[in-house]
TORVO-567132 format. One record per atom (N, C-alpha, C, O): residue in three letters; x, z, y. Coordinates in steps of 0.05 Angstrom, whole numbers, plus 5000, padded with zeros to 4 digits. Each point is the difference from the previous one (the first is absolute). Example, Ala and Ser with C-alpha at 12.3 -4.5 7.8 and 13.67 -1.06 7.14 Angstrom:
BEGIN
ALA526451564886;ALA498250005024;ALA501850005024;ALA502150135000;SER497249735021;SER501650015024;SER498550145022;SER501050045022;
//
This chain:
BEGIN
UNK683354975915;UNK497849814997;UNK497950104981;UNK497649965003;UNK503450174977;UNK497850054979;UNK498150225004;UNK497850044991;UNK504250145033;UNK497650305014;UNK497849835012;UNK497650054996;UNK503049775018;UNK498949925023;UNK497649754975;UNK497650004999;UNK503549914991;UNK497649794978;UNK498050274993;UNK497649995007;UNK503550274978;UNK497750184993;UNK498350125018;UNK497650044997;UNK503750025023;UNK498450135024;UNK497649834999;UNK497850074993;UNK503349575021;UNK496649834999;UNK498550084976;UNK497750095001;UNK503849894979;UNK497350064977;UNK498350205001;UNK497649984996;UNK503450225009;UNK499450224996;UNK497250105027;UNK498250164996;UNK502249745021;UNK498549895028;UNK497849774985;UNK497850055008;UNK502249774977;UNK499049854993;UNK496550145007;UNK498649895016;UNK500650364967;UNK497150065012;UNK498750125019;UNK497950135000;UNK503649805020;UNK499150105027;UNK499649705017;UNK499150015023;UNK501449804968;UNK499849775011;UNK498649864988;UNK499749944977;UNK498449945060;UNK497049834993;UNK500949784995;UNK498249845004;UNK504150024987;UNK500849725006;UNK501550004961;UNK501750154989;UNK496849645003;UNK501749864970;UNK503550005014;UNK500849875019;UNK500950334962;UNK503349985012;UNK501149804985;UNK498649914982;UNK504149995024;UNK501149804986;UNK501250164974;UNK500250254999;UNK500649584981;UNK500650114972;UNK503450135011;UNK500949975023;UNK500650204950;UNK502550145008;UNK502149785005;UNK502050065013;UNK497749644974;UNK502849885016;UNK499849815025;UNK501949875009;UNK494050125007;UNK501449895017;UNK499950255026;UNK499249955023;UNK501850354968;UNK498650215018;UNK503150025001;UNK500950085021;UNK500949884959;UNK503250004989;UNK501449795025;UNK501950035016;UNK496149734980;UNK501549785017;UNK499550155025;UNK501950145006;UNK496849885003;UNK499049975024;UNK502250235011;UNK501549945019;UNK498650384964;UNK501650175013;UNK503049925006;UNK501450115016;UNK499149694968;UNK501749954997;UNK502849825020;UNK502449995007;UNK494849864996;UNK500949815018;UNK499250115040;UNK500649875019;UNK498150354982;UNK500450095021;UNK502450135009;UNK501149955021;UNK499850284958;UNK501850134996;UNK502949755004;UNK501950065013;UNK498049834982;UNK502349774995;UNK500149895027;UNK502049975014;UNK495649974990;UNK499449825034;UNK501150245015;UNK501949925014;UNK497750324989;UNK499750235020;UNK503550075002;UNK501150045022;UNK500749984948;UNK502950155011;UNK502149705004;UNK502250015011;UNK496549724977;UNK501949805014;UNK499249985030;UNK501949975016;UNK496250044991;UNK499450045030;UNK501050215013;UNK500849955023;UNK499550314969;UNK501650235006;UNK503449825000;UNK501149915021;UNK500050084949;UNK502749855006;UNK500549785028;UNK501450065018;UNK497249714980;UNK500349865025;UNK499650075026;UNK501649915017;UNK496750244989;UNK500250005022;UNK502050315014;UNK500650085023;UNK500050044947;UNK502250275007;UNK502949895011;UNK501350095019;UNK499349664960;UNK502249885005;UNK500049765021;UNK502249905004;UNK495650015010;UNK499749925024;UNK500950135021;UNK501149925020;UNK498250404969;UNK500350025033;UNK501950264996;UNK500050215013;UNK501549724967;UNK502950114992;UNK500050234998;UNK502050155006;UNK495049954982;UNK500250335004;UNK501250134971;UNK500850245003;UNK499549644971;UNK502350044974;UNK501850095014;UNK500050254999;UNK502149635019;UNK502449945010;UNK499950215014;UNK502250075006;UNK495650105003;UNK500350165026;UNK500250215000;UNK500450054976;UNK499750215039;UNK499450254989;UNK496850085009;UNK499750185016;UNK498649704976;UNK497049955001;UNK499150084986;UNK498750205005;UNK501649664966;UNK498949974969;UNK501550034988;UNK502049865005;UNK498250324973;UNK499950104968;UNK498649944987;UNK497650014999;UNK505549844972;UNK497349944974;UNK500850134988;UNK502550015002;UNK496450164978;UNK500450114980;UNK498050004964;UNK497649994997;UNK504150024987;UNK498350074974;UNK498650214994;UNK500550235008;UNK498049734980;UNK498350204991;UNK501450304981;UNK500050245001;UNK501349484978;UNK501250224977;UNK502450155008;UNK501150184988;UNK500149675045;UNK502650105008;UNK498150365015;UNK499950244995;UNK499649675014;UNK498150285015;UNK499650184982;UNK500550245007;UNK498849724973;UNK499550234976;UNK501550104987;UNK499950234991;UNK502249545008;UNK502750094983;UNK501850155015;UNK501150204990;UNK499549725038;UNK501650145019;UNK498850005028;UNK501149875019;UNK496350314983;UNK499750075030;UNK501250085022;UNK499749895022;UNK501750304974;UNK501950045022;UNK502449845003;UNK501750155010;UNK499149664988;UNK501949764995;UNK498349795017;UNK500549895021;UNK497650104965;UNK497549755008;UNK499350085041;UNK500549865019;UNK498150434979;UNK500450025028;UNK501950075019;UNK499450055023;UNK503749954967;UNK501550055015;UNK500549765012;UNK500449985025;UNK499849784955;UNK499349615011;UNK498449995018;UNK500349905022;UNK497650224969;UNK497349925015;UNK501350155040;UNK500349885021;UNK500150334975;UNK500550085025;UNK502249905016;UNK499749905022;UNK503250134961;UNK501949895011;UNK499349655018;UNK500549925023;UNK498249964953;UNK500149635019;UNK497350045024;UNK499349885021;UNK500050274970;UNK497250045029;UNK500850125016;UNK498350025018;UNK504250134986;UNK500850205015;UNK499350285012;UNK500750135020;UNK497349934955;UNK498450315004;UNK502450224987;UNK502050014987;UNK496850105022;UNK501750295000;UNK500250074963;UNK498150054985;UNK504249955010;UNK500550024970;UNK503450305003;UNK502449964999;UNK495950365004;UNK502650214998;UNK499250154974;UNK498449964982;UNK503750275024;UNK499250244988;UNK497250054999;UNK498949894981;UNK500150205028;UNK496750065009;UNK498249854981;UNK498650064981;UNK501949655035;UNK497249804978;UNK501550014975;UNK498249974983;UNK504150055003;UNK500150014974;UNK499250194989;UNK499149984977;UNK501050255034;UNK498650224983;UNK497150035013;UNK498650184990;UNK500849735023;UNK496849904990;UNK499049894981;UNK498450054982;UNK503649685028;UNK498949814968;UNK500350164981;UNK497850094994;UNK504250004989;UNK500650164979;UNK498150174995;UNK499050014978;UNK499950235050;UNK498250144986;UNK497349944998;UNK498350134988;UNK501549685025;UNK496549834982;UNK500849904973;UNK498950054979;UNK503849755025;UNK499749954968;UNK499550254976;UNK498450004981;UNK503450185029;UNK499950194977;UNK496950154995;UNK499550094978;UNK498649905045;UNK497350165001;UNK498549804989;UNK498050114992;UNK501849605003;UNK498849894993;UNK501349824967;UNK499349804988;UNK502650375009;UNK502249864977;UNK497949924968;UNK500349834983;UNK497850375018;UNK497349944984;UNK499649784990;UNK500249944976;UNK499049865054;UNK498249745001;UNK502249844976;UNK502349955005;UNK496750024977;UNK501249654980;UNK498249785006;UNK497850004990;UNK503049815026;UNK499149695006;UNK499049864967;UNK501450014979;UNK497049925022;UNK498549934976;UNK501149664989;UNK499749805014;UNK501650214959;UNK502749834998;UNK497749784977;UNK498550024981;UNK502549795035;UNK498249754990;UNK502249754989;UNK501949935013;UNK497449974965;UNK502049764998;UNK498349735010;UNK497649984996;UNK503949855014;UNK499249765004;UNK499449844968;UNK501450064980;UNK496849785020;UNK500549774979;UNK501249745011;UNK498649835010;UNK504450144988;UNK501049805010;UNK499249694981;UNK500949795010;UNK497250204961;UNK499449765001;UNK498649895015;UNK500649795010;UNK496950344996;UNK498849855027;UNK499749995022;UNK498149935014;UNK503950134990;UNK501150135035;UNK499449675010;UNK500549784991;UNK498350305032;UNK499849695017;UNK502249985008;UNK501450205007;UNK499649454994;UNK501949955008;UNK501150015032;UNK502349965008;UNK494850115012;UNK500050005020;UNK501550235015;UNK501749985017;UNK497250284970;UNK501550254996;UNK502150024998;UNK500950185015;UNK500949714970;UNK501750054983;UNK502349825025;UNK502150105006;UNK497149665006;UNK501549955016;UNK500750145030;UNK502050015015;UNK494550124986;UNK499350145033;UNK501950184998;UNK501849985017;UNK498650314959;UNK501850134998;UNK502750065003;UNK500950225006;UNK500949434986;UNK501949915001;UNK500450005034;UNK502050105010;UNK496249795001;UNK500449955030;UNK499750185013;UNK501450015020;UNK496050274973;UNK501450225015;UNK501550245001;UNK499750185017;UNK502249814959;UNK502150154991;UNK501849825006;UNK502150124995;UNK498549675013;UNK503049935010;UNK499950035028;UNK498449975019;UNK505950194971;UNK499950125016;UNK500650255010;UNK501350075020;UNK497050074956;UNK499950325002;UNK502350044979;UNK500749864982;UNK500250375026;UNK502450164982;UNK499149984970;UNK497849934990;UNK504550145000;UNK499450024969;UNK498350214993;UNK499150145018;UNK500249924956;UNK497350154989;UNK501950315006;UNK502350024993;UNK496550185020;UNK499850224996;UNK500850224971;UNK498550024980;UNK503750115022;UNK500150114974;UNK498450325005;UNK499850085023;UNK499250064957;UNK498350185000;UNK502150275018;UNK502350074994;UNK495350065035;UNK501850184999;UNK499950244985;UNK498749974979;UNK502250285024;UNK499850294984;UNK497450075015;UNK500149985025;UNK497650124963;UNK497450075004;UNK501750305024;UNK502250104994;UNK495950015036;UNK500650235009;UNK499650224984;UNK498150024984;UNK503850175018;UNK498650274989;UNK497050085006;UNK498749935020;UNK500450204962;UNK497049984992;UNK498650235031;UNK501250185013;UNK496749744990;UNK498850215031;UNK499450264978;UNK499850024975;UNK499950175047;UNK500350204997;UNK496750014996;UNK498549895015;UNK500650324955;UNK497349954992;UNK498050285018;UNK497850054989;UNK502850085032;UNK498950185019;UNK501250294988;UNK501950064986;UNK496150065027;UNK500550384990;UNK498950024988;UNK499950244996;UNK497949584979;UNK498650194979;UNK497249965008;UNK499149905021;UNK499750214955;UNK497250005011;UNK499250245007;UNK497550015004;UNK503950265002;UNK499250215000;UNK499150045034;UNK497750075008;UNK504449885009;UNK500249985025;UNK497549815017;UNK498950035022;UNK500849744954;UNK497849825005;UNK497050175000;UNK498650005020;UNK501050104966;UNK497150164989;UNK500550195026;UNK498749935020;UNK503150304984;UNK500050145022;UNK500049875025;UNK499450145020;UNK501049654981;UNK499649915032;UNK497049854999;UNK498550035019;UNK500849854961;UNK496949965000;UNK497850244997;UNK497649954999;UNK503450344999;UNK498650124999;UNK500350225025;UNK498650185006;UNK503149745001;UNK501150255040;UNK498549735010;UNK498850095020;UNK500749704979;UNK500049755016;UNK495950004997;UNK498249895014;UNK501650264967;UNK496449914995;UNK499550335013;UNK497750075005;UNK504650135000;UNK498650265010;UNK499850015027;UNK498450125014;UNK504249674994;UNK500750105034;UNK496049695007;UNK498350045017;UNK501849784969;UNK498149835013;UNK497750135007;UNK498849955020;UNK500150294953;UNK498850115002;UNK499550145027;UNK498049975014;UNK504150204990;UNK500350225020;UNK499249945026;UNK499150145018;UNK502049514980;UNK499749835029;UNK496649975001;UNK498450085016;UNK501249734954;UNK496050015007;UNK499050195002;UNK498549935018;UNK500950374977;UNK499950235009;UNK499749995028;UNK498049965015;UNK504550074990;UNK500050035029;UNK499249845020;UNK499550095023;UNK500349624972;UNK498149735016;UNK497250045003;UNK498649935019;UNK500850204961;UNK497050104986;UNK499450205018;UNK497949985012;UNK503750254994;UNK499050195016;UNK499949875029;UNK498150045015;UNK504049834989;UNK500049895020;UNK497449895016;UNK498950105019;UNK500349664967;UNK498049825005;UNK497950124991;UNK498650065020;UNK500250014958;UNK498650164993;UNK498149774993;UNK497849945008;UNK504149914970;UNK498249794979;UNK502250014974;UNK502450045001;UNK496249914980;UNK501049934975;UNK503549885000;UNK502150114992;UNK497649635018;UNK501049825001;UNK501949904970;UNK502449984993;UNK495049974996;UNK501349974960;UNK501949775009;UNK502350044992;UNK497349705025;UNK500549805008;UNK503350064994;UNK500849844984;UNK501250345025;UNK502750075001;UNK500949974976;UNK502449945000;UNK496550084973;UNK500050034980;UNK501949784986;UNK501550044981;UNK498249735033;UNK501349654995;UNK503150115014;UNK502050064987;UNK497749955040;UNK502849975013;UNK501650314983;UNK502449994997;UNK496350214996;UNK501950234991;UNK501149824977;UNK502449944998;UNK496150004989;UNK501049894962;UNK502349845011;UNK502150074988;UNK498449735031;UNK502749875010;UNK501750214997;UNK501950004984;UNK497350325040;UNK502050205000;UNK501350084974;UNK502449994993;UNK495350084996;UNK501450084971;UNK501749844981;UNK501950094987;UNK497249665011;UNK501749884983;UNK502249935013;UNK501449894984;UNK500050125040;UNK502249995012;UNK501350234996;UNK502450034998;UNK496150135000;UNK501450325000;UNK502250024969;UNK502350064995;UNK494949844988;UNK501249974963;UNK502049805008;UNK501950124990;UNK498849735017;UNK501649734996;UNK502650135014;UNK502050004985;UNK498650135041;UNK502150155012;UNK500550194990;UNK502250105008;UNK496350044972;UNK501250304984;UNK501249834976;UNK502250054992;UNK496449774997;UNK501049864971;UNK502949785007;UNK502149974986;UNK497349955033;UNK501949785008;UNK500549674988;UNK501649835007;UNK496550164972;UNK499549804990;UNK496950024983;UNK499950114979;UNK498049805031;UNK497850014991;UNK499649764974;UNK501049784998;UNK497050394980;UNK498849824980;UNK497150075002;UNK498750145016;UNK500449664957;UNK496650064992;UNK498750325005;UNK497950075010;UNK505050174972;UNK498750194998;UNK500650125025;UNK497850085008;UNK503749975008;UNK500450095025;UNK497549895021;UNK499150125019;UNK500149644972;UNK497149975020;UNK498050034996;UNK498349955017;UNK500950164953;UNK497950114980;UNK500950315013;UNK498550065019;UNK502850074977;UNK500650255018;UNK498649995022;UNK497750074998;UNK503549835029;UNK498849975022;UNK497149975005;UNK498650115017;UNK500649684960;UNK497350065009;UNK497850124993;UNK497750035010;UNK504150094961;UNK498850315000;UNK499550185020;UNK498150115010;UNK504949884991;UNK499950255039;UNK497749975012;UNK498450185002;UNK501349545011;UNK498149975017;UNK497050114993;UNK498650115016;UNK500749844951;UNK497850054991;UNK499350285000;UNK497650095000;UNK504950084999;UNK499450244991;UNK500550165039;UNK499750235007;UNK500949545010;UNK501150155030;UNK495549985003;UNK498750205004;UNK500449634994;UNK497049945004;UNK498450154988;UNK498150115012;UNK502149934965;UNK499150234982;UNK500650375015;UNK498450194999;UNK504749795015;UNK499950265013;UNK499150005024;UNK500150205013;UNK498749545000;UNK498249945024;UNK497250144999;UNK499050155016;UNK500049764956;UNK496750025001;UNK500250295013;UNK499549995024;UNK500950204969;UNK498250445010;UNK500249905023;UNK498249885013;UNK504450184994;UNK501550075036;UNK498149895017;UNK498350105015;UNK502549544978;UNK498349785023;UNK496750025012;UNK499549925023;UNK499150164967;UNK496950085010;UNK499950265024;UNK498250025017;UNK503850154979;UNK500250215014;UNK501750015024;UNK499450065023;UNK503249874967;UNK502249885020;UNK498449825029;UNK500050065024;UNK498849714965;UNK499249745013;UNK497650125016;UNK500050015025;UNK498450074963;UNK497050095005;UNK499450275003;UNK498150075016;UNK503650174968;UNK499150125003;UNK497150144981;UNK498550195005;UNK501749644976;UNK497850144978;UNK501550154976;UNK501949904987;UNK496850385009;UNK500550144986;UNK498150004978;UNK498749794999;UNK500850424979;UNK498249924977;UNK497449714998;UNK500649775003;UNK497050314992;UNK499149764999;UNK500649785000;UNK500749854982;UNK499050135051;UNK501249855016;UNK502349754990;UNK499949764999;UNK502350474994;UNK502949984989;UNK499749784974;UNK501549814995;UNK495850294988;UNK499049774971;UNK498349865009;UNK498949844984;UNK500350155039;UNK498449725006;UNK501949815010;UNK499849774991;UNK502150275027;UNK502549865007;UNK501449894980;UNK500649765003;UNK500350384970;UNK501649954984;UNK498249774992;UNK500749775006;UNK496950274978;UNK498449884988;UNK499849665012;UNK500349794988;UNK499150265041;UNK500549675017;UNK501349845001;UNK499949755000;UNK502450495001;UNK502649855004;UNK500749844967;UNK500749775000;UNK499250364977;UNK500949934976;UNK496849914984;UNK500149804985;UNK498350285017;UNK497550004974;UNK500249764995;UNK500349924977;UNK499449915046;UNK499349674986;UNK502649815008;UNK502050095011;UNK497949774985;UNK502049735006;UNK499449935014;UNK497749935006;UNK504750065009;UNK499949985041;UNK502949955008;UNK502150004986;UNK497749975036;UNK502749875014;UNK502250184999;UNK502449945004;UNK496350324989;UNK503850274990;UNK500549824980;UNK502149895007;UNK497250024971;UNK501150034976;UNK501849665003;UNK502249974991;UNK496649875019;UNK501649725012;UNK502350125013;UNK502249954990;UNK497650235033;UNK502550145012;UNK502150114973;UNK502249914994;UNK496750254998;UNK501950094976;UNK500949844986;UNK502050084988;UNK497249615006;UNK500649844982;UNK502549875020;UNK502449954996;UNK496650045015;UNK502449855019;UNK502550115008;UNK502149885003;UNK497650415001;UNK501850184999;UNK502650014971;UNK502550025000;UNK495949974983;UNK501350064978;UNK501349794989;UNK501950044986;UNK497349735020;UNK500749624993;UNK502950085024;UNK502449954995;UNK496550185033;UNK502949935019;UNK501750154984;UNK501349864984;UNK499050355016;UNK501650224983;UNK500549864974;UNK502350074994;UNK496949784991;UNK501449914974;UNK502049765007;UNK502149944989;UNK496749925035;UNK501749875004;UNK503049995021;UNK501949855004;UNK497250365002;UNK503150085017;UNK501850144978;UNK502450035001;UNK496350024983;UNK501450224983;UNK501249884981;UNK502150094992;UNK497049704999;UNK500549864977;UNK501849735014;UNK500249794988;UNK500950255034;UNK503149795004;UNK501750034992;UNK500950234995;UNK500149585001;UNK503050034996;UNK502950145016;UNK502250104994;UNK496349845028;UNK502450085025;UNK498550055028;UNK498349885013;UNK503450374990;UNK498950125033;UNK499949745020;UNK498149965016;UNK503949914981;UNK501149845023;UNK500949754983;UNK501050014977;UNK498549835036;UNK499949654996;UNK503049994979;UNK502050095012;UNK498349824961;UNK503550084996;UNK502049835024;UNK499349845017;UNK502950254978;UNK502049895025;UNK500850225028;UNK502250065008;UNK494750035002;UNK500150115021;UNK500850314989;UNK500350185016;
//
C-alpha cells in the first residue's frame, strides 16, 4: 500500500486535476484492493476452483524462502509436468540469477488497517504452513574470463569488417548503414567468447566497433567506388568531415555492441 500511496505522489505533477490528499488516495487504494481479492475469494470458491486442480494459492515469502518446494506444489496440483529436467532448470536459473535480493521491508503493524489484516486472514486459510528457508543453489558459473570476451569482440569486429568490404565491392556503395546491425554482431561475439557479459565487456565491444569504422574509412571509397588519391580524400572527407548520418550509424552500432555485450547471460537463465 505505501509503494502504491508514493507512486500517486510522486505523479502528483503531471496532473491537470487538484489530487486527493495521502489518506483519502490510502482509502481509496485500499478499499479497491480489498473489494477486488474478496471478489476473487467468492467467486473462486463459488465455483470451487480452491478445491480444484485449477487454482493455486501461494505466499509470497513461501516462494522466496523455498522456490523449488513452492513450484513443485504449484505443478504437482495443476498437473504440469514436474521431472528431472524442469528441476534442473529451475535450479539453474535460480543459481544464474541467485544475485537478485528482494528488497526487505517491515510492515508497521500499529496502523495496519484492520481491513487488511482480516482480508489476509481469509486468503491464507488454508494454505500449508510457512515455508522453512531452502539451501541457496550452487552459485552459476561466472563465464571464461574476460580475455576470450575481448578476442571474440575483436575476430567479431574483423570478420564484420571483411563482410562490409565485401558487400561494398559488391554493390558498389558505401553502405555505412551496416554499421548498426554489425555492432549486434560484435557484441554477441564478446558475450560468447566471455560467456557472461558486464559494463566493461560492452565498453570493449563498442570499441571494436569504433575502431572496425575507423579501419573502414581508406579501403571504403575505393573498394565501393573505386576512387583512388584525390578522389580517395574527397570521399573520406564526405563521408566523415561533417556530422551526418555515418556517425548516427556508428552511434548506434556501438550502443548495440555495449549492449549485447554488457548481459548477463547468452541465453535466457534456465534454458
Amino acid at each position: 500500500m505505501r509503494s502504491n500511496v508514493a507512486m500517486h505522489a510522486r505523479l502528483e505533477g503531471q496532473s491537470l486535476q487538484e489530487l486527493p490528499d495521502e489518506a483519502a488516495t490510502r482509502e481509496a487504494i485500499v478499499e479497491e484492493y480489498v473489494d477486488s481479492e474478496r471478489r476473487f475469494l467468492t467467486e473462486s470458491q463459488g465455483l470451487g476452483l480452491i478445491e480444484s486442480q485449477r487454482l493455486v494459492r501461494m505466499r509470497y515469502d513461501d516462494l522466496v524462502a523455498a522456490p523449488l518446494a513452492e513450484l513443485e506444489r504449484v505443478c504437482t496440483t495443476l498437473g504440469l509436468r514436474w521431472d528431472g529436467e524442469v528441476r534442473r532448470r529451475a535450479t539453474t536459473y535460480l543459481a544464474e540469477v541467485g544475485e537478485y535480493r528482494a528488497r526487505k521491508h517491515q510492515a508497521d503493524k500499529t496502523n495496519e488497517d484492520p481491513r487488511l489484516a482480516d482480508l489476509e486472514q481469509a486468503l491464507t486459510e488454508g494454505l500449508p504452513p510457512r515455508r522453512e528457508p531452502e539451501p541457496p543453489p550452487p552459485a552459476a558459473s561466472r563465464g571464461r574470463g574476460a580475455l576470450p570476451g575481448v578476442l571474440g569482440a575483436l575476430l567479431g569486429a574483423a570478420a564484420c569488417l571483411a563482410v562490409w568490404l565485401w558487400l561494398a565491392h559488391l554493390t558498389h556503395r558505401r553502405l555505412d548503414l551496416l554499421t548498426w546491425p554489425l555492432g549486434v554482431v560484435v557484441g554477441r561475439a564478446a558475450l560468447r567468447g566471455s560467456g557472461r557479459g558486464d559494463w566493461k565487456l560492452g565498453l570493449c565491444a563498442a570499441i571494436a566497433v569504433g575502431a572496425m569504422v575507423l579501419a573502414s574509412v581508406w579501403p571504403l571509397p575505393e573498394i565501393a567506388n573505386g576512387w583512388v588519391g584525390p578522389d580517395r580524400f574527397h570521399a573520406m572527407r564526405d563521408a566523415y568531415g561533417s556530422f551526418n548520418n555515418n556517425y548516427v550509424y556508428m552511434l548506434f552500432g556501438m550502443l548495440a555492441a555495449y549492449r549485447y555485450g554488457s548481459r548477463r547471460f547468452l541465453k535466457p537463465p534456465g534454458m
